[in-house]
N, C-alpha and C positions, 0 to 999 in steps of 0.2 A: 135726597137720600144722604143720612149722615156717614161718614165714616165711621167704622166700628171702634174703641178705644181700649189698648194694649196698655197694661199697667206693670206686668211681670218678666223678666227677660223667661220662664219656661215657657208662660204662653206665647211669646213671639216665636219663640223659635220651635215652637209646636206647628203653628202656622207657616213659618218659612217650610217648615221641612213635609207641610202637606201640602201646599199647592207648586205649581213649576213656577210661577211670577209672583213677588209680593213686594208691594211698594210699602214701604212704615215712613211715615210723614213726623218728625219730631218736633213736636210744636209746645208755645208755653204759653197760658192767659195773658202776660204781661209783657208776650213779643208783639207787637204792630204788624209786624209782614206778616205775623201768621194767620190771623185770620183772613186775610184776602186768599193768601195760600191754603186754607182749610178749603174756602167755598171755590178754589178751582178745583181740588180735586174731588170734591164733593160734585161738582157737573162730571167731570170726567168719569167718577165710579160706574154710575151707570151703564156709560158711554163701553166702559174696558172691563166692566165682569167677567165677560167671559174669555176675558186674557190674563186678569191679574187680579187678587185678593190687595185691595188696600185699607192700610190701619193707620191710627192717629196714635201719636205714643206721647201726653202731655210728662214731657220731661220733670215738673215740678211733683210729678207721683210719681216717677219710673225711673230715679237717680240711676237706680244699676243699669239697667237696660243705655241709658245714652252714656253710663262710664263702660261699659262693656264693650258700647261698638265705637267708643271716642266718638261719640259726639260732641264736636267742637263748639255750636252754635244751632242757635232755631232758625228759619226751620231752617232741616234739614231732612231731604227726602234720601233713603237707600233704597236701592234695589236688590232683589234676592232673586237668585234665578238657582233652580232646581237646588237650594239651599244654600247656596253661597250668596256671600254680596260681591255683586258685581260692578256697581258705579254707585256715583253719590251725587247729590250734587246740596248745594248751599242757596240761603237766603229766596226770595220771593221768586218766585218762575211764574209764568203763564204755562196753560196747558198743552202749546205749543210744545214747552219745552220739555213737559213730563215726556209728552208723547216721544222723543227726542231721546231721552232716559231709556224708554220700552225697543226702541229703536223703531219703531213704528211711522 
């Protein structure tokens, strides 16, 4: 299952502000660590649908969205918890450590 892909900061935070958990994964074709980072959380989706909505935001069509939430670097996964963000974290994780992110 792919993750869904977010292009606009209205639809992100249309999404933030309808589910209680949203992971946004900020990835870019031309990052190395992202695709490894895609297909972990790509296994995970499944795994946490029914705890967290997650999305793929390819930074190199969504400038506003990673200048808006200062995204520094790919990836980078946020967390949003009942519309806020709540942690962040940087560069390649294993699913381990998303899990880790959800506190789970």
């Amino acid at each position: 299952m792919k993750l869904d892909s977010v292009t606009t900061y209205e639809e992100l935070m249309e999404i933030v502000n309808s589910h209680d958990i949203v992971l946004a994964c900020f990835v870019a074709d031309w990052c190395e660590p992202c695709t490894p980072m895609k297909d972990e959380l790509d296994k995970l989706q499944e795994e946490l649908q029914s705890i967290a909505k997650m999305v793929a935001i390819p930074i190199d069509q969504s400038k506003e969205i990673a200048l808006r939430e200062d995204v520094q670097g790919v990836p980078t996964i946020i967390c949003y918890k009942k519309g806020k963000e709540k942690d962040r974290i940087g560069g390649y994780k294993q699913a381990a450590s998303v899990r880790k992110l959800l506190k789970l």
